[in-house]
mmCIF file of the N, C-alpha and C atoms, coordinates in Angstrom:
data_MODEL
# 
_entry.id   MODEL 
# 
loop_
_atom_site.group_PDB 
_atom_site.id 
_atom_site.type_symbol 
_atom_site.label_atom_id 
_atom_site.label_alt_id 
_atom_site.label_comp_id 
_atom_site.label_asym_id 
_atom_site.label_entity_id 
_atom_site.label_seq_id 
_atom_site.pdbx_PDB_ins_code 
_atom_site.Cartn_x 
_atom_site.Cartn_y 
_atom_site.Cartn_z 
_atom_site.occupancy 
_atom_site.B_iso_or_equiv 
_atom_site.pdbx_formal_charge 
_atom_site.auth_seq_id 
_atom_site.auth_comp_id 
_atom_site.auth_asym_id 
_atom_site.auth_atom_id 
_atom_site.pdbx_PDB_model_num 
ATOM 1   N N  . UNK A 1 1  ? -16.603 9.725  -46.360 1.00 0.00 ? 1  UNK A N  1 
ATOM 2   C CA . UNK A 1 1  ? -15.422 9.881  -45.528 1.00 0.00 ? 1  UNK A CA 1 
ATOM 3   C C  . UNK A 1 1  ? -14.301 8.991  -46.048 1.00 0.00 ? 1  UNK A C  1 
ATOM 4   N N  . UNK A 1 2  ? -12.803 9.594  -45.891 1.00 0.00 ? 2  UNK A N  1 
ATOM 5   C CA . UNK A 1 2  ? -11.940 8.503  -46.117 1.00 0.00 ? 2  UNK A CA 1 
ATOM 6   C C  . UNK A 1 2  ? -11.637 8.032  -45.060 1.00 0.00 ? 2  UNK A C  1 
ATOM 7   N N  . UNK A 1 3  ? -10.865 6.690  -45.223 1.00 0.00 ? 3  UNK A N  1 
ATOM 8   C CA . UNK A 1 3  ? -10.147 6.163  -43.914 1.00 0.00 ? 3  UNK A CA 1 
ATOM 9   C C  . UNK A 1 3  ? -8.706  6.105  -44.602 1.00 0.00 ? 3  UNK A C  1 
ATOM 10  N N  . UNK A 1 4  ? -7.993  6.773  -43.662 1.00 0.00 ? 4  UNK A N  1 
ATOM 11  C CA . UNK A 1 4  ? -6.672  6.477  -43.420 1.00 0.00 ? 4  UNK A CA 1 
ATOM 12  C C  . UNK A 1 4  ? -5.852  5.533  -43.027 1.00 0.00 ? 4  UNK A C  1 
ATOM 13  N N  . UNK A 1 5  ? -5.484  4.597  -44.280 1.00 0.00 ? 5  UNK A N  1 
ATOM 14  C CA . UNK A 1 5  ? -4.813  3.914  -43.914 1.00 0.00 ? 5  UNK A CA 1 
ATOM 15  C C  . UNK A 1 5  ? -2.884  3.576  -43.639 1.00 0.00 ? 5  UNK A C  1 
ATOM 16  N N  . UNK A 1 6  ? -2.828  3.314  -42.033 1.00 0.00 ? 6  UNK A N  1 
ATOM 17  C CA . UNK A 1 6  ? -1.469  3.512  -42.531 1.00 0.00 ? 6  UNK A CA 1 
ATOM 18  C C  . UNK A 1 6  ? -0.761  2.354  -41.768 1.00 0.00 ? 6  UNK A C  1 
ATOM 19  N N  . UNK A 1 7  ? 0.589   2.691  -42.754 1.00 0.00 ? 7  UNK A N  1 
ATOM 20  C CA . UNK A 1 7  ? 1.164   1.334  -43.049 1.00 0.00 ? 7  UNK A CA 1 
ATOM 21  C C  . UNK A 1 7  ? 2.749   1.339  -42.065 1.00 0.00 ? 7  UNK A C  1 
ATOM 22  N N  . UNK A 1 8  ? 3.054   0.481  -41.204 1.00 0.00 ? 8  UNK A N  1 
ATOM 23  C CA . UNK A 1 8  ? 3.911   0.627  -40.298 1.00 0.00 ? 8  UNK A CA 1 
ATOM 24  C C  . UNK A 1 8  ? 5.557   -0.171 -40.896 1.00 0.00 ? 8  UNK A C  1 
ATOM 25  N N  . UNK A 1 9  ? 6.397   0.045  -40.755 1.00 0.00 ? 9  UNK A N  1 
ATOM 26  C CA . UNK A 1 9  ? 7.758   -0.893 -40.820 1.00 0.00 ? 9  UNK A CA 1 
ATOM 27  C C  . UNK A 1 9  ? 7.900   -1.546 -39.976 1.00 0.00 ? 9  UNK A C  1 
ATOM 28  N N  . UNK A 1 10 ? 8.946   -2.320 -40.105 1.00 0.00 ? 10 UNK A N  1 
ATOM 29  C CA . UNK A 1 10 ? 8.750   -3.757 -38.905 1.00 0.00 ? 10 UNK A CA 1 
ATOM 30  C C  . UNK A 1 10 ? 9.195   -2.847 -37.845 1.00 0.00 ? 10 UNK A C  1 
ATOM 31  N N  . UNK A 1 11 ? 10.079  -2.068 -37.891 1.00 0.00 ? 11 UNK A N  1 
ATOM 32  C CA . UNK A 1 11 ? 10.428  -1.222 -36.666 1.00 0.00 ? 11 UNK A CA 1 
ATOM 33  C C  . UNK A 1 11 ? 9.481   -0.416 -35.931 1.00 0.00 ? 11 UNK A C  1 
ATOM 34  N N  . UNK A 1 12 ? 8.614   0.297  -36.531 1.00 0.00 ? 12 UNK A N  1 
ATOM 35  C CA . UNK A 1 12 ? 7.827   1.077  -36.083 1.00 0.00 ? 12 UNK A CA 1 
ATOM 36  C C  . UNK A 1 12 ? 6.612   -0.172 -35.314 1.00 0.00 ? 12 UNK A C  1 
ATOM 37  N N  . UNK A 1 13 ? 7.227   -1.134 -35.933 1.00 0.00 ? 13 UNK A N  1 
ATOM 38  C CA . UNK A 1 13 ? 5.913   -1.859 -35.247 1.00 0.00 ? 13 UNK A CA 1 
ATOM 39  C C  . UNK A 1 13 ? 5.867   -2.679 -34.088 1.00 0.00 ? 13 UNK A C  1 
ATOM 40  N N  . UNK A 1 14 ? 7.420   -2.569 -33.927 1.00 0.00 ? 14 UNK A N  1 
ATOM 41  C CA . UNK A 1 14 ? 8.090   -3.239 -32.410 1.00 0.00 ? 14 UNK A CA 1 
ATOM 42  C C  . UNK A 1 14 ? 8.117   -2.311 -31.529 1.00 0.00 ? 14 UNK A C  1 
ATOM 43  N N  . UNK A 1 15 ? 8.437   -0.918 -31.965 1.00 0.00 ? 15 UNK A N  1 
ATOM 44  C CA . UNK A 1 15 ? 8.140   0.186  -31.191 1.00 0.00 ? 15 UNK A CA 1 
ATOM 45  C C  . UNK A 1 15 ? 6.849   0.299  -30.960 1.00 0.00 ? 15 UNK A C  1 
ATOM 46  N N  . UNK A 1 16 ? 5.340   0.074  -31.682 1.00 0.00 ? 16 UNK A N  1 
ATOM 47  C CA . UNK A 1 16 ? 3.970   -0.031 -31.119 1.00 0.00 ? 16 UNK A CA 1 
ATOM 48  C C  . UNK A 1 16 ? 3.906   -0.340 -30.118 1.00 0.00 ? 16 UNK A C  1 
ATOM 49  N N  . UNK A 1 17 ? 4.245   -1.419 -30.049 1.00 0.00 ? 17 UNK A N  1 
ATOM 50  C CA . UNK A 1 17 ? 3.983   -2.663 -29.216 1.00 0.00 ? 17 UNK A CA 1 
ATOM 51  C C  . UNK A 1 17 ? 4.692   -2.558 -28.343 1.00 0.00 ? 17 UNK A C  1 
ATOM 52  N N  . UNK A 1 18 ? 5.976   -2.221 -28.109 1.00 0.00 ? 18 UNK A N  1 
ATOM 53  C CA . UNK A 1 18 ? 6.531   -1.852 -27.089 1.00 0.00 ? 18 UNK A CA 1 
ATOM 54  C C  . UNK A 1 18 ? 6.152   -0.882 -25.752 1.00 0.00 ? 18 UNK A C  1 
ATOM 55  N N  . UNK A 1 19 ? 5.315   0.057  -26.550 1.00 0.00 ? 19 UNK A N  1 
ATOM 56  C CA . UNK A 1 19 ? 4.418   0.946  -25.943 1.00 0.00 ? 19 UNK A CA 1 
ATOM 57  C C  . UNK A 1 19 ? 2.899   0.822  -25.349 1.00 0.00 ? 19 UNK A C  1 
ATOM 58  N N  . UNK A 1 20 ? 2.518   -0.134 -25.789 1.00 0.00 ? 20 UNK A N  1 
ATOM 59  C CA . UNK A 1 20 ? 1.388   -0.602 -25.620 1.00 0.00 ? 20 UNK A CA 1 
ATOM 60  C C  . UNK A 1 20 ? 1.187   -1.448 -24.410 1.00 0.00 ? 20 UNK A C  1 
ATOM 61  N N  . UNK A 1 21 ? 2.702   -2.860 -24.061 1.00 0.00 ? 21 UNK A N  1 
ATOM 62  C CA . UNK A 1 21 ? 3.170   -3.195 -23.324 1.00 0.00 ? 21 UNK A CA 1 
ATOM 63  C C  . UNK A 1 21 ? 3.363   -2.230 -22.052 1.00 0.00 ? 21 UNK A C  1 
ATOM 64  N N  . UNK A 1 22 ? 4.058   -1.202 -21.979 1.00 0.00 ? 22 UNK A N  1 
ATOM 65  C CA . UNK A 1 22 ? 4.462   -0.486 -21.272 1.00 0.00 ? 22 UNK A CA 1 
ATOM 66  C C  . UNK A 1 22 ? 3.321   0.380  -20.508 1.00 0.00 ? 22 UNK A C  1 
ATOM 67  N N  . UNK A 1 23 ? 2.339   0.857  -21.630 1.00 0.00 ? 23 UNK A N  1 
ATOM 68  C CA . UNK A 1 23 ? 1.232   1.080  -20.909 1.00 0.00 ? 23 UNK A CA 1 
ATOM 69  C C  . UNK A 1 23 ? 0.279   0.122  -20.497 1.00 0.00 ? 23 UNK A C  1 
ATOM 70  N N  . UNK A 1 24 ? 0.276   -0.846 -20.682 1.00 0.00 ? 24 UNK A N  1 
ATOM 71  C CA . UNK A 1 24 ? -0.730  -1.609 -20.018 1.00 0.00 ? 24 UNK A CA 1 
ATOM 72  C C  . UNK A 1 24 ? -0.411  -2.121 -18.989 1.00 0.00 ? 24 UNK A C  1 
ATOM 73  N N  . UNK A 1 25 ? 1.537   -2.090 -18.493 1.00 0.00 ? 25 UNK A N  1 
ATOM 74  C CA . UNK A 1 25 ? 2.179   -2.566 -17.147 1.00 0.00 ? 25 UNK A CA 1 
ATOM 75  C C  . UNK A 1 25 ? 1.860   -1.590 -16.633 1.00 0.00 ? 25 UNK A C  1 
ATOM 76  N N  . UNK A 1 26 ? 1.695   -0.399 -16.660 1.00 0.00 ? 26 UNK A N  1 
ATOM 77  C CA . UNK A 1 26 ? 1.472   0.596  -15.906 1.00 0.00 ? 26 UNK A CA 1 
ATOM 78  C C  . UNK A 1 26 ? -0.008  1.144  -15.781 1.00 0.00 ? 26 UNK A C  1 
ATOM 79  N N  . UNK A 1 27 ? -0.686  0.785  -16.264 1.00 0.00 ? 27 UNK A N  1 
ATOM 80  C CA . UNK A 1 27 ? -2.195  0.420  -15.430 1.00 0.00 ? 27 UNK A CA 1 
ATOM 81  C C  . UNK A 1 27 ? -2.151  -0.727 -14.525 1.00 0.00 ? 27 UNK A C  1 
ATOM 82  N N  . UNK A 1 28 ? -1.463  -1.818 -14.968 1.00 0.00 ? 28 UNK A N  1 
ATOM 83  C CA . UNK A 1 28 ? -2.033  -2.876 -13.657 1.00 0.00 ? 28 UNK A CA 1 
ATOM 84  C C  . UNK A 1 28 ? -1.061  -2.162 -12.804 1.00 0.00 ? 28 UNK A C  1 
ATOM 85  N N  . UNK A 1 29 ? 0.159   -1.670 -12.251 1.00 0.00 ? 29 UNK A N  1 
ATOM 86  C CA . UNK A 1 29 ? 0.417   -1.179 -11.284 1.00 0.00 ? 29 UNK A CA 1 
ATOM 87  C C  . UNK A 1 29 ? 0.236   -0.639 -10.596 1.00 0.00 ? 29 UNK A C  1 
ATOM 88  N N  . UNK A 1 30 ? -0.087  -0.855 -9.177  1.00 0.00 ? 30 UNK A N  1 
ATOM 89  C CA . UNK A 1 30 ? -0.676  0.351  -8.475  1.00 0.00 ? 30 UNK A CA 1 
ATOM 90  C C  . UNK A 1 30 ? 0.289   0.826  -7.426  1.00 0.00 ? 30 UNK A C  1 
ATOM 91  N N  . UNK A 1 31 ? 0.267   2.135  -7.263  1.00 0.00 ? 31 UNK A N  1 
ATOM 92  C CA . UNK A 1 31 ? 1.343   3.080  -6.028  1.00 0.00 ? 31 UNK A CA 1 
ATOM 93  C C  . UNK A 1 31 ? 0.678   2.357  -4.739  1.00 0.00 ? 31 UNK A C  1 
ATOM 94  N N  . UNK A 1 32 ? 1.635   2.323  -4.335  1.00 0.00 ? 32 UNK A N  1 
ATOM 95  C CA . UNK A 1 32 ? 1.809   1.380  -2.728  1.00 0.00 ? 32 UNK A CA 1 
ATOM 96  C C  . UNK A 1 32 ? 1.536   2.808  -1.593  1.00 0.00 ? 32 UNK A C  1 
ATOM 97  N N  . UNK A 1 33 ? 0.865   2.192  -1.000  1.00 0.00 ? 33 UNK A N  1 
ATOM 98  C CA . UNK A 1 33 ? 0.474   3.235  -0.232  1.00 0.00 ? 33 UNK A CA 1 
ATOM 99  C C  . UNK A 1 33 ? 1.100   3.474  1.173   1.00 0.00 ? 33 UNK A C  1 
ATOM 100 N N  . UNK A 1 34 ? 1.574   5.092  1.189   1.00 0.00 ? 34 UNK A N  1 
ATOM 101 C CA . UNK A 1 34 ? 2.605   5.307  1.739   1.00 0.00 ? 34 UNK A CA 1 
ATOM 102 C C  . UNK A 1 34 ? 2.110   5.489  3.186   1.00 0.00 ? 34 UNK A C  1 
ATOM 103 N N  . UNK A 1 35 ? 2.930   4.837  4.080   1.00 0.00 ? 35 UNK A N  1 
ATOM 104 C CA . UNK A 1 35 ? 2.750   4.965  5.435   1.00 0.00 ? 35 UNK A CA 1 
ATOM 105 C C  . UNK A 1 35 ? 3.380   5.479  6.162   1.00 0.00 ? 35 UNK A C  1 
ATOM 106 N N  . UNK A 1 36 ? 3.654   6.032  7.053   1.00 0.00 ? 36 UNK A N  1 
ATOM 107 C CA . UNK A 1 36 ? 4.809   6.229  8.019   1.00 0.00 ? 36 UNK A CA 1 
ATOM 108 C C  . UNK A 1 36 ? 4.431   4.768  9.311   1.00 0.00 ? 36 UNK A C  1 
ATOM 109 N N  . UNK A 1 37 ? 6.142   4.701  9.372   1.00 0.00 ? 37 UNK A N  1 
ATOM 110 C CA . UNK A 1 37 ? 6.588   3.760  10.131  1.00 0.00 ? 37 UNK A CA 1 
ATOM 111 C C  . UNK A 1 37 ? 6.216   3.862  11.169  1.00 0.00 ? 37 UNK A C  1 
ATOM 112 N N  . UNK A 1 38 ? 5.915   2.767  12.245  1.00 0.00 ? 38 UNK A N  1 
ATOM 113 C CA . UNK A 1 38 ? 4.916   2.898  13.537  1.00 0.00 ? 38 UNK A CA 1 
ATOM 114 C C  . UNK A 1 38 ? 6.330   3.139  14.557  1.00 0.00 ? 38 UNK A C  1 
ATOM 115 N N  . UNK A 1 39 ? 6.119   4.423  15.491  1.00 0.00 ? 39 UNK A N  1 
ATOM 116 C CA . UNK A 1 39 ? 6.978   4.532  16.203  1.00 0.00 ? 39 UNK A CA 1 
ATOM 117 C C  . UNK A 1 39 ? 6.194   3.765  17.625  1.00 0.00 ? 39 UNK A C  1 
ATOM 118 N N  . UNK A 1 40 ? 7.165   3.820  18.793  1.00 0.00 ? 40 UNK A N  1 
ATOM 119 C CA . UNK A 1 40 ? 6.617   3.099  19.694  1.00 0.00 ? 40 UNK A CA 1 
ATOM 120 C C  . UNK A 1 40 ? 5.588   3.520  20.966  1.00 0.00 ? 40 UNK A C  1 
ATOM 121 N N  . UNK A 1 41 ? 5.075   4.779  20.911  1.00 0.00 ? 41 UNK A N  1 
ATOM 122 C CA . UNK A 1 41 ? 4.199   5.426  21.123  1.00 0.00 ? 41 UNK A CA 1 
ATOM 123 C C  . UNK A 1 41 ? 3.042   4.847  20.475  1.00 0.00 ? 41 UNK A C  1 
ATOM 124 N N  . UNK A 1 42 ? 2.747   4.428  19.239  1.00 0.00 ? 42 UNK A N  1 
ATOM 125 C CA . UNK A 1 42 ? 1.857   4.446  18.241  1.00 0.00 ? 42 UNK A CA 1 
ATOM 126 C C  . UNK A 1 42 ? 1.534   3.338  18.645  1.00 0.00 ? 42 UNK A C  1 
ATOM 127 N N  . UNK A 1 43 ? 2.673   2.107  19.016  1.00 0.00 ? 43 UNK A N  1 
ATOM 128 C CA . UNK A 1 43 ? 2.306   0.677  19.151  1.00 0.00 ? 43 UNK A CA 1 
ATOM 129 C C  . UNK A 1 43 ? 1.969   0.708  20.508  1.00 0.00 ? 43 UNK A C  1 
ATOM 130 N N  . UNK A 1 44 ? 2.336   1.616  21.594  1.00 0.00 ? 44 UNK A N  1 
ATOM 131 C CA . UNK A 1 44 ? 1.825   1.615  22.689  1.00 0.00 ? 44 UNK A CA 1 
ATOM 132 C C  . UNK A 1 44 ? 0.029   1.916  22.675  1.00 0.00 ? 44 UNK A C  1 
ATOM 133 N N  . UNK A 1 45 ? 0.057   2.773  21.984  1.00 0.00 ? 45 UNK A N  1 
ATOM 134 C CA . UNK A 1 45 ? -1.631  3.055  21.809  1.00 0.00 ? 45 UNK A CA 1 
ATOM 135 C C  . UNK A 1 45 ? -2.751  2.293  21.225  1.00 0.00 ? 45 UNK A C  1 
ATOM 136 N N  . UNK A 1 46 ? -1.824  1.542  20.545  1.00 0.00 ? 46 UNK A N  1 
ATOM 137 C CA . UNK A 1 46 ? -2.787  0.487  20.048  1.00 0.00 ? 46 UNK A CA 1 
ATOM 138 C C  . UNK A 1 46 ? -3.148  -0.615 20.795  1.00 0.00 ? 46 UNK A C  1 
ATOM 139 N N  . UNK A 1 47 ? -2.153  -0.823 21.549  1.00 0.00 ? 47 UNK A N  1 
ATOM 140 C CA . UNK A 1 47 ? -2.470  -2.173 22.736  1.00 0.00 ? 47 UNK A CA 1 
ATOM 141 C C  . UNK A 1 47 ? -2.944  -1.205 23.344  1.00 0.00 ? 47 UNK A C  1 
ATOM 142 N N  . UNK A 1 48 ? -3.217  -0.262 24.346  1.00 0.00 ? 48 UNK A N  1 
ATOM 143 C CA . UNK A 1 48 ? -4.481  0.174  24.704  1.00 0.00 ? 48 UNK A CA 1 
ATOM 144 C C  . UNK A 1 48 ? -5.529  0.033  24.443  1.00 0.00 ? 48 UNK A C  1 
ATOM 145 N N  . UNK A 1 49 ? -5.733  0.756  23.017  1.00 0.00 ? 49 UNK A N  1 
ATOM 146 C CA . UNK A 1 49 ? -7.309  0.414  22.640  1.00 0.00 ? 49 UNK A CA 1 
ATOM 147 C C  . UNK A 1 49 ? -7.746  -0.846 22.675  1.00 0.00 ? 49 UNK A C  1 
ATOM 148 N N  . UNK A 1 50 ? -6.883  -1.848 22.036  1.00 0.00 ? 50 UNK A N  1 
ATOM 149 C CA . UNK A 1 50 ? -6.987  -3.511 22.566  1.00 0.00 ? 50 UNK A CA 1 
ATOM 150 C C  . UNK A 1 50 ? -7.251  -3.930 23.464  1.00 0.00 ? 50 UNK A C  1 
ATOM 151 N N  . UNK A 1 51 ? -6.599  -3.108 24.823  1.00 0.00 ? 51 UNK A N  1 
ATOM 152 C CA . UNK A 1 51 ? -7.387  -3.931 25.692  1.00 0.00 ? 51 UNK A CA 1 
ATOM 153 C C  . UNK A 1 51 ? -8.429  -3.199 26.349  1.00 0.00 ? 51 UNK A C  1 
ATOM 154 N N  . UNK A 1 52 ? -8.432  -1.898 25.901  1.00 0.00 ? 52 UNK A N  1 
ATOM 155 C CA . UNK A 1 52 ? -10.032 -1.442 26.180  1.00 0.00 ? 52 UNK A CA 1 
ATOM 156 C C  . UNK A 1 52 ? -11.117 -2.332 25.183  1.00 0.00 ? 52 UNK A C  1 
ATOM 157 N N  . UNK A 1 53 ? -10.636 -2.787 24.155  1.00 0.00 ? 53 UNK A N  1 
ATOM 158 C CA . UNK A 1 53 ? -11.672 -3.181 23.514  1.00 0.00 ? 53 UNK A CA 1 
ATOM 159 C C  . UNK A 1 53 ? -12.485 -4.589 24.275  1.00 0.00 ? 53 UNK A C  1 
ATOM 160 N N  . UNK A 1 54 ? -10.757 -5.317 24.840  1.00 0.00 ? 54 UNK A N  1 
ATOM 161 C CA . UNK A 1 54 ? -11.303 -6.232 25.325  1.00 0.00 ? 54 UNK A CA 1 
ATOM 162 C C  . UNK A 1 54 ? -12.081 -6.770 26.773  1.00 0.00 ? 54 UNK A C  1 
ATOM 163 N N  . UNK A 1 55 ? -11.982 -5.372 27.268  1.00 0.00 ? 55 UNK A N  1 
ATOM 164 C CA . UNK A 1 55 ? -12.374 -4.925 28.553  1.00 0.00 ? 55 UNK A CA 1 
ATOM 165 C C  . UNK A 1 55 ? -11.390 -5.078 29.849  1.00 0.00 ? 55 UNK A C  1 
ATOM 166 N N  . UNK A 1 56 ? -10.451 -4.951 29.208  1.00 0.00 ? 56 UNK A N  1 
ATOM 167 C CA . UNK A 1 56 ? -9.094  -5.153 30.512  1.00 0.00 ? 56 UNK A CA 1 
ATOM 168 C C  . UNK A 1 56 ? -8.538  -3.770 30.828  1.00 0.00 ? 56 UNK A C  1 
ATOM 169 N N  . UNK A 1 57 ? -8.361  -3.532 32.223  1.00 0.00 ? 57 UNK A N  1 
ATOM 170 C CA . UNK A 1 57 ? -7.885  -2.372 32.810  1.00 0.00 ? 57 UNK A CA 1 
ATOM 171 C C  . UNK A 1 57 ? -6.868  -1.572 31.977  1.00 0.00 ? 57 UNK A C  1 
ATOM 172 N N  . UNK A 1 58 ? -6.640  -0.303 31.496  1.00 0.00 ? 58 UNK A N  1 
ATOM 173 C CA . UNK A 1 58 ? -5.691  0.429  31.049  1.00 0.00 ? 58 UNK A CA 1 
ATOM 174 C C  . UNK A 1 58 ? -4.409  0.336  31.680  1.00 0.00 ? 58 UNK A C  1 
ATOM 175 N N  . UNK A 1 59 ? -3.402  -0.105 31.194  1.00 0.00 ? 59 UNK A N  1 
ATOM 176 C CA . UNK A 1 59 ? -2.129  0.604  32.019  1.00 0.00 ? 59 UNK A CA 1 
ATOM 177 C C  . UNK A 1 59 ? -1.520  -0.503 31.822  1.00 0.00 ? 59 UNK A C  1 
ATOM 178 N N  . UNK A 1 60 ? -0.439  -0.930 32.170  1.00 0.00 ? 60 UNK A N  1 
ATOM 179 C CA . UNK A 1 60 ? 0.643   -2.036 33.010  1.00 0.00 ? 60 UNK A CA 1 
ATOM 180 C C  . UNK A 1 60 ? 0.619   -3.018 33.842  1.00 0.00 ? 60 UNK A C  1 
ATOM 181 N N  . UNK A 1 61 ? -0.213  -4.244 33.647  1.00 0.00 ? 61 UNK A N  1 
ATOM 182 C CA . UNK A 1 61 ? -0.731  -4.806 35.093  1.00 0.00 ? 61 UNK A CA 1 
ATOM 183 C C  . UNK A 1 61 ? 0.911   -5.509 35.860  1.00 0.00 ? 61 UNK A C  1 
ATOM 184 N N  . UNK A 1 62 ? 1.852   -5.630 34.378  1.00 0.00 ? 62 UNK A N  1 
ATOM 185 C CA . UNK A 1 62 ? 2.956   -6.110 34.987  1.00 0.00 ? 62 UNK A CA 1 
ATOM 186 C C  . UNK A 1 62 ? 3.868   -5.846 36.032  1.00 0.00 ? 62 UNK A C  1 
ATOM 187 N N  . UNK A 1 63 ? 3.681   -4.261 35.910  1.00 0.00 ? 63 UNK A N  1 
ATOM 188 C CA . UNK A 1 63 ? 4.489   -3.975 37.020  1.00 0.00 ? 63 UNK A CA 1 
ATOM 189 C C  . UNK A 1 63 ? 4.220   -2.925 37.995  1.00 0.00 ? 63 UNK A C  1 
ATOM 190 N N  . UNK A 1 64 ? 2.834   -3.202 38.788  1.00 0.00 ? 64 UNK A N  1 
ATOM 191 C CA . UNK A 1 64 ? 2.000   -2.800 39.410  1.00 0.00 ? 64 UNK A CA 1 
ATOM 192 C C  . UNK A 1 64 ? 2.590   -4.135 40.909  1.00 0.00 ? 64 UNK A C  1 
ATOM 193 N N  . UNK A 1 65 ? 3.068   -3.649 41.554  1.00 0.00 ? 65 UNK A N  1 
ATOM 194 C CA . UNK A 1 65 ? 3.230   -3.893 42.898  1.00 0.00 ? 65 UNK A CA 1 
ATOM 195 C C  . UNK A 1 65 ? 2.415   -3.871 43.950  1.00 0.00 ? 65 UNK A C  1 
ATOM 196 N N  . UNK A 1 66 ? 1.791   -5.063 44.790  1.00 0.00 ? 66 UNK A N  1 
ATOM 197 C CA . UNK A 1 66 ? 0.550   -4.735 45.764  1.00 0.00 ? 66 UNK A CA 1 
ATOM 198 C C  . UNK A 1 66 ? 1.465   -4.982 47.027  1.00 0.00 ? 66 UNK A C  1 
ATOM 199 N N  . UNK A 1 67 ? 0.617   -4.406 47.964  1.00 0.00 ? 67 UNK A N  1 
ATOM 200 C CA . UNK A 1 67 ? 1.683   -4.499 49.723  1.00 0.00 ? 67 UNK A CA 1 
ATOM 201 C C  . UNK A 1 67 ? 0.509   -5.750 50.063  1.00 0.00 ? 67 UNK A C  1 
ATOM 202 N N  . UNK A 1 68 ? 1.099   -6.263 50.587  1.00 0.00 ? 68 UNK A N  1 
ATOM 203 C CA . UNK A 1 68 ? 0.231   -7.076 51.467  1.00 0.00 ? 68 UNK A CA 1 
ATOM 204 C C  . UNK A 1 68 ? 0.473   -7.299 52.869  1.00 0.00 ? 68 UNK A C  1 
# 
């Protein structure tokens, strides 16, 4: 078998490397993972489950009015 050897200019060889750089920034990068923004429904539901989790009554205790 032969091997091919080949021979680069200083230019071609800043351009290598330039590329090589470029791909290897773009493996360590990773896509950010897309969310949608919590509307206030969403944050309402979550303190629910919270305090079901924590065993506290569902609802509003704040502004629950008793007659006495």
């Amino acid at each position: 078998m032969e091997t091919i050897i080949r021979r680069f200019s200083p230019k071609e060889k800043e351009k290598e490397k330039e590329k090589e750089e470029k791909d290897e920034k773009s493996k360590d990068k990773k896509e950010p993972i897309k969310t949608r923004s919590k509307s206030k429904n969403d944050e309402e539901e979550e303190e629910d489950e919270q305090e079901l989790v924590q065993g506290k009554p569902k609802g509003n205790s704040k502004n629950i009015k008793t007659k006495k």
